[in-house]
C-alpha positions as CSV (number, residue, x, y, z in Angstrom):
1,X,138.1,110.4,114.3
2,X,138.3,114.0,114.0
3,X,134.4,114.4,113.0
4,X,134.3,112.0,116.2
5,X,136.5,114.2,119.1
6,X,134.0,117.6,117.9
7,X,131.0,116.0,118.4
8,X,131.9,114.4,121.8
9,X,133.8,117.9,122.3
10,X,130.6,119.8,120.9
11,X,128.0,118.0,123.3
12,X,130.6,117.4,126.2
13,X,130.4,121.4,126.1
14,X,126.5,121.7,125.5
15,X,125.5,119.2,128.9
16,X,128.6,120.9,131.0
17,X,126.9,124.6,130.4
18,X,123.4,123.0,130.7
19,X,124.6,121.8,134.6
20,X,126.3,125.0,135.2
21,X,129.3,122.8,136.4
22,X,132.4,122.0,135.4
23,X,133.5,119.5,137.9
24,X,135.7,116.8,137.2
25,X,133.2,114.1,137.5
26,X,130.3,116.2,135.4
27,X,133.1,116.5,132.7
28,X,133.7,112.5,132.9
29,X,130.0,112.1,133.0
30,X,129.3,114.2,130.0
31,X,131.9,113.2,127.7
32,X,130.2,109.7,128.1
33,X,126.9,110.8,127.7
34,X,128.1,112.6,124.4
35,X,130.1,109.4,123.0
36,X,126.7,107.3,123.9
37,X,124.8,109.9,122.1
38,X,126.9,110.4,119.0
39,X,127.2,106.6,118.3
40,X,123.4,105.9,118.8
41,X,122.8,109.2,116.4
42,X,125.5,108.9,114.2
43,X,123.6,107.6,110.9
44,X,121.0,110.6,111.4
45,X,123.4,113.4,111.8
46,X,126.1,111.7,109.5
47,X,124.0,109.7,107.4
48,X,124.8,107.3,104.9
49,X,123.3,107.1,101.5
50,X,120.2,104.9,101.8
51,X,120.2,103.0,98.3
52,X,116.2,102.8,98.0
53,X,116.0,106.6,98.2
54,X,117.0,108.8,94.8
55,X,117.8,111.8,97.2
56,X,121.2,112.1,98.2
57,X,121.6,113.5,101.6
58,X,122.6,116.7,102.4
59,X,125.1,118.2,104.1
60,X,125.1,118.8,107.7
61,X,126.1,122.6,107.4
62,X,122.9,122.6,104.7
63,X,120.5,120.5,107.2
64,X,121.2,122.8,109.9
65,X,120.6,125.9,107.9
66,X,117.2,125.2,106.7
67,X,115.7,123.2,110.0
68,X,113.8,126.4,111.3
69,X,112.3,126.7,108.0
70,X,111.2,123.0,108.3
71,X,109.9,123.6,111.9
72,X,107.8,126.3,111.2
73,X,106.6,124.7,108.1
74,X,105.8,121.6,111.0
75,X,103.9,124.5,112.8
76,X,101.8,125.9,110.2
77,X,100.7,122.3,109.7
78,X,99.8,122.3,113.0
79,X,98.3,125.3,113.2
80,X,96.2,124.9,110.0
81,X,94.9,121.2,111.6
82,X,94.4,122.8,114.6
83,X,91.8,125.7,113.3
84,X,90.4,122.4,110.9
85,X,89.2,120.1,113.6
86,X,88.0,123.1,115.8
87,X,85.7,123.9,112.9
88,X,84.4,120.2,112.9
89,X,84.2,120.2,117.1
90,X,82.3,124.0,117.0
91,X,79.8,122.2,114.5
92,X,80.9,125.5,112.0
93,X,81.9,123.0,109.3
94,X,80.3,119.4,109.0
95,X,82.5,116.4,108.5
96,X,81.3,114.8,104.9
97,X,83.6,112.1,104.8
98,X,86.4,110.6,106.6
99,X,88.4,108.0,105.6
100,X,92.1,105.9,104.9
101,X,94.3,108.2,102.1
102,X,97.4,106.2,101.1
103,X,100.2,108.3,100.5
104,X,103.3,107.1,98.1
105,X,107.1,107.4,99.4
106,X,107.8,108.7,96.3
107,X,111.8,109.6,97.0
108,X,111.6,109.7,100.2
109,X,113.7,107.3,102.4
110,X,113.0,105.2,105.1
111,X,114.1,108.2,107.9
112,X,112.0,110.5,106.0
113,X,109.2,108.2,106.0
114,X,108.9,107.9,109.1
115,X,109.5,112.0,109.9
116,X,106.8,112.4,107.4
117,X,104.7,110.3,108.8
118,X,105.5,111.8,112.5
119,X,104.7,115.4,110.7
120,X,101.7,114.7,109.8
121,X,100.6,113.0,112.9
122,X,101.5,116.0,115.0
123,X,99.0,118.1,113.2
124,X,95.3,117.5,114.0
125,X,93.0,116.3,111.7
126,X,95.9,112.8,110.7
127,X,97.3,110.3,111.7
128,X,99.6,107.9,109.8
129,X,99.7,104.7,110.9
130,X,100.4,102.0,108.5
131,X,103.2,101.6,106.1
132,X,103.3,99.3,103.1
133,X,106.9,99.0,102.4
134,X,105.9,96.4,99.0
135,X,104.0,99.5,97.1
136,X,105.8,101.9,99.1
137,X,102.7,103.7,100.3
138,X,101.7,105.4,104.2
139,X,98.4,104.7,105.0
140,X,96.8,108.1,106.9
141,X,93.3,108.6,108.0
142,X,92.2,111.8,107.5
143,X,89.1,113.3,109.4
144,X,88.3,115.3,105.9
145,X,88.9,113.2,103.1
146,X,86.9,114.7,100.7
147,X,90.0,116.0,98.7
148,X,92.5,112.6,98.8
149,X,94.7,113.9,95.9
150,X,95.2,117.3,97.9
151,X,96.1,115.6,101.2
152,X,98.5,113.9,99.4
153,X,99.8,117.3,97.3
154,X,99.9,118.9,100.2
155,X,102.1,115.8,101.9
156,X,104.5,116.2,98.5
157,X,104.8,119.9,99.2
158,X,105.6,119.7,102.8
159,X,108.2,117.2,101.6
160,X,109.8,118.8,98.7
161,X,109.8,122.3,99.8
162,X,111.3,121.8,103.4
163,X,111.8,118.0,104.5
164,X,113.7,116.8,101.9
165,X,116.8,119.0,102.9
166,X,116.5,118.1,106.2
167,X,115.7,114.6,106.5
168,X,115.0,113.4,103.1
């Protein structure tokens, strides 16, 4: 209950300062907003243990702390993809072979699945777009797929080094 009234309280707070009112009726309006936000968002910010998944999740104070490392781990992905397909599109770099890399969950669970999966969408060059939840594997195709076992090192890193105590 208590974990309950400070996040209503928390994001009650954040939308009143956002309107620049505090008016009875934006207070009314906000503290629903917050208690409709909170229960659809509750298993992400408070999660439970997911029993397919080794990796314990981690603390919310811990999350918090390390999410601008994550994000601007999310942007040198994008940048890197970004310089990567302007290479193929300038004609500097030729594209030898493109193709389908699959990609093991390895520890991950299904949240951080699917944020992997979203991470390496949002960089150029990827897109994931199958899952195979029987050999646990994401299916990518990669517009260079000359190196498969580096795409998927480099998946591992992104996951291990920053993900993993975000969104594991």
């Amino acid at each position: 209950m208590t974990r309950f009234l400070a996040s209503v309280s928390i994001l009650t707070l954040i939308y009143l300062m956002a309107l620049a009112s505090f008016g009875a009726w934006d207070v009314v309006l906000g503290v629903a907003l917050a208690s409709g936000v909170y229960v659809l968002f509750q298993s992400w910010v408070f999660p439970i243990a997911d029993t397919r998944s080794k990796v314990s999740a981690p603390s919310l104070r811990r999350r918090v702390l390390v999410v601008p490392a994550f994000a601007l781990a999310v942007i040198a992905s994008i940048t890197k993809g970004s310089i990567q397909v302007m290479l193929f599109v300038l004609k500097i770099r030729t594209i030898e072979r493109q193709g389908i890399i699959g990609v093991p969950f390895g520890d991950r669970s299904e949240l951080g699945v699917a944020i992997s999966a979203f991470t390496d969408t949002l960089a150029p060059g990827s897109v994931a777009f199958d899952f195979d939840h029987e050999q646990r594997t994401m299916w990518s195709h990669v517009i260079d797929a000359t190196e498969p076992d580096q795409f998927r090192a480099e998946m591992d890193e992104m996951y291990d080094k920053y993900q993993r105590h975000v969104l594991p």
